[in-house]
C-alpha positions as CSV (number, residue, x, y, z in Angstrom):
1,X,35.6,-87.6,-60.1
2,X,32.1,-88.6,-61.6
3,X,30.0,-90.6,-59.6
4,X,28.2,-93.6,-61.6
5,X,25.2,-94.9,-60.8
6,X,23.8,-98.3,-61.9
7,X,20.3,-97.8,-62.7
8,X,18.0,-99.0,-65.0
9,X,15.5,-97.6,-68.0
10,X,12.3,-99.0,-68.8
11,X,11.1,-99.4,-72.3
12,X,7.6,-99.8,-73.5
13,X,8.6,-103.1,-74.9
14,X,9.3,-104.4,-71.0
15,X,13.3,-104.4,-71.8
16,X,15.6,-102.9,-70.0
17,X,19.1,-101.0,-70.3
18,X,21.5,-101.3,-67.6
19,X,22.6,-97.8,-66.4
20,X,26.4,-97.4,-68.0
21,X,24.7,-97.8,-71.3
22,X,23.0,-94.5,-70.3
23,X,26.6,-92.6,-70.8
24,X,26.4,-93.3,-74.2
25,X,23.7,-90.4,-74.2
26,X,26.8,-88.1,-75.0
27,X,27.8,-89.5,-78.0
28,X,24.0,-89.5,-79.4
29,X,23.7,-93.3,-79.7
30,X,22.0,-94.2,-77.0
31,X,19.7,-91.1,-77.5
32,X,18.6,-92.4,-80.8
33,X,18.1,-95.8,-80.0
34,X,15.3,-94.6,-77.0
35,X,13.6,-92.0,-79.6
36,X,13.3,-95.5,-82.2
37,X,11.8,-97.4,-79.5
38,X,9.7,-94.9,-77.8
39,X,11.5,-94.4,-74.1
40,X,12.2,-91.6,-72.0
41,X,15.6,-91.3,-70.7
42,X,16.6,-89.9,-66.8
43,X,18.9,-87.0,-67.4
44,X,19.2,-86.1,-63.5
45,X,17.6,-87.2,-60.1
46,X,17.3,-83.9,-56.8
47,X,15.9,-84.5,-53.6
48,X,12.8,-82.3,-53.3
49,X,13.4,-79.7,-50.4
50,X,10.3,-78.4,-48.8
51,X,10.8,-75.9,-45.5
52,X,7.9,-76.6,-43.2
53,X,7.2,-75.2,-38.9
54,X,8.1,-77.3,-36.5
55,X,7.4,-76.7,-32.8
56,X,10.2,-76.3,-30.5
57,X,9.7,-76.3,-26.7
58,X,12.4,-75.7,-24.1
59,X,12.5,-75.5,-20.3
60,X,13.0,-71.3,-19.0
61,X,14.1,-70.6,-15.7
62,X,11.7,-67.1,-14.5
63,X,12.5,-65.2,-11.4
64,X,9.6,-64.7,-9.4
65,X,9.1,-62.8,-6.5
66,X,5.7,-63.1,-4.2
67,X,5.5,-60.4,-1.8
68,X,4.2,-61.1,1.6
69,X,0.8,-58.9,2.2
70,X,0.7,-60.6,6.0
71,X,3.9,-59.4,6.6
72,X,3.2,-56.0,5.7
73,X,0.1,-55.3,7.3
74,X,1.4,-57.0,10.7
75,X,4.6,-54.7,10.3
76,X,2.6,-51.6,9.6
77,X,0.3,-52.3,12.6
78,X,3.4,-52.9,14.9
79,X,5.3,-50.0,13.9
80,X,2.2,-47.8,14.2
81,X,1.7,-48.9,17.7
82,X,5.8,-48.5,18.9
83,X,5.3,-44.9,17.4
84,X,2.3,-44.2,19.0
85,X,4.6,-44.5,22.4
86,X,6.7,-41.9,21.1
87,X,6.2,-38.1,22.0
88,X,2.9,-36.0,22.5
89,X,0.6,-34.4,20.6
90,X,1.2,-33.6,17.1
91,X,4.6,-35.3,17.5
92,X,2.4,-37.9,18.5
93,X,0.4,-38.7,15.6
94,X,4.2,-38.1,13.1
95,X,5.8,-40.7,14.8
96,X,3.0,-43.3,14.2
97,X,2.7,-42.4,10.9
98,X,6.3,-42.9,10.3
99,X,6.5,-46.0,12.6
100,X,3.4,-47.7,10.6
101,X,5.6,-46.8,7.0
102,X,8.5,-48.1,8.7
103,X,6.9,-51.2,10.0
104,X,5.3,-51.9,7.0
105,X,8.3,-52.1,4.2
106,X,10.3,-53.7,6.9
107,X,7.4,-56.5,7.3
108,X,6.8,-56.9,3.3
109,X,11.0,-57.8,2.6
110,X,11.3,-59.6,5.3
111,X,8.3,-62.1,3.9
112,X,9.2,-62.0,0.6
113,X,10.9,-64.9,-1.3
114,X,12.7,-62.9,-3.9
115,X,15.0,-64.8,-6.0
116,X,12.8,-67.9,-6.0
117,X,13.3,-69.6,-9.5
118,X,10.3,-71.4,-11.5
119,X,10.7,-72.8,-15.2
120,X,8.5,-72.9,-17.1
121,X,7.5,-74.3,-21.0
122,X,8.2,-71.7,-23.6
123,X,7.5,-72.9,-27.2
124,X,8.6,-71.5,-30.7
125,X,7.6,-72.5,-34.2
126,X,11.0,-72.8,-36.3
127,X,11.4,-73.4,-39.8
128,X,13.1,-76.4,-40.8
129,X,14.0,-78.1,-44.3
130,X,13.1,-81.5,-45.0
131,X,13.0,-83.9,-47.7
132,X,9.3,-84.6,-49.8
133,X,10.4,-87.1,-52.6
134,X,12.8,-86.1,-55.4
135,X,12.5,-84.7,-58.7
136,X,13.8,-86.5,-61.8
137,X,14.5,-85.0,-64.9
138,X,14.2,-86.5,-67.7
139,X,14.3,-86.4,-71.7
140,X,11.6,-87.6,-74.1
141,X,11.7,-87.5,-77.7
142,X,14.0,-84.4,-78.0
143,X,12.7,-82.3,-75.5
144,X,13.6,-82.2,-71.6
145,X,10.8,-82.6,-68.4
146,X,11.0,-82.3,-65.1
147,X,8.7,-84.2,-62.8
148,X,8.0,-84.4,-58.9
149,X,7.8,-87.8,-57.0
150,X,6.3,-88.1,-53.5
């Protein structure tokens, strides 16, 4: 099924023809009659497609985890000093190395908020297709143009 469209063709005389005369273009007649009086005919009308960047911005969720440098240094000091009670001499000075390295990882996760959540704003630039005007095509004493409209 063809799809008519009632339009209109202006002629340098100020006339006008209403569009179904403009089928008549098949059979030649009405062809002849615009070349006589000077007038371009439409042949076909296309929207203009242009593709530009558009910005795009969404909220992200980002796991963050802050690690707790009070807690570590307090649970290195308090391990230290429980291993310093532990043993003599070189046994001694092992034990409150291992208690401050003890005291300490044990002080940094239990400060630590792991798992915490923040979003922030992450942008993109995506290409989309829009419309800029149309182009019409068009046919002038024999010979076919195109021609872009804003």
């Amino acid at each position: 099924m063809t799809e008519k469209r009632i339009c209109q063709i202006k002629l340098n005389s100020g006339l006008a023809i209403p569009g179904f005369l403009a089928g008549l273009t098949l059979f030649g007649a009405l062809d002849a009659y615009a070349q006589q009086i000077d007038a371009a005919i439409v042949v076909a009308r296309q929207p203009n497609f242009v593709t530009i960047l558009q910005q795009q911005c969404q909220q992200v969720p980002v796991q963050i985890s802050n690690q707790n440098t009070g807690g570590t240094i307090v649970g290195g000091v308090l391990g230290a000093a429980i291993g310093n009670q532990v043993g003599r001499g070189d046994g001694k000075t092992v034990a409150t190395a291992v208690g401050a390295v003890l005291g300490s990882q044990l002080g940094g996760s239990q400060g630590a908020t792991a798992g915490a959540i923040e979003y922030r704003t992450q942008c993109n630039n995506v290409p989309v297709q829009v419309q800029q005007g149309e182009i019409v095509t068009f046919e002038y004493r024999g010979r076919r143009f195109s021609q872009s409209f804003p």
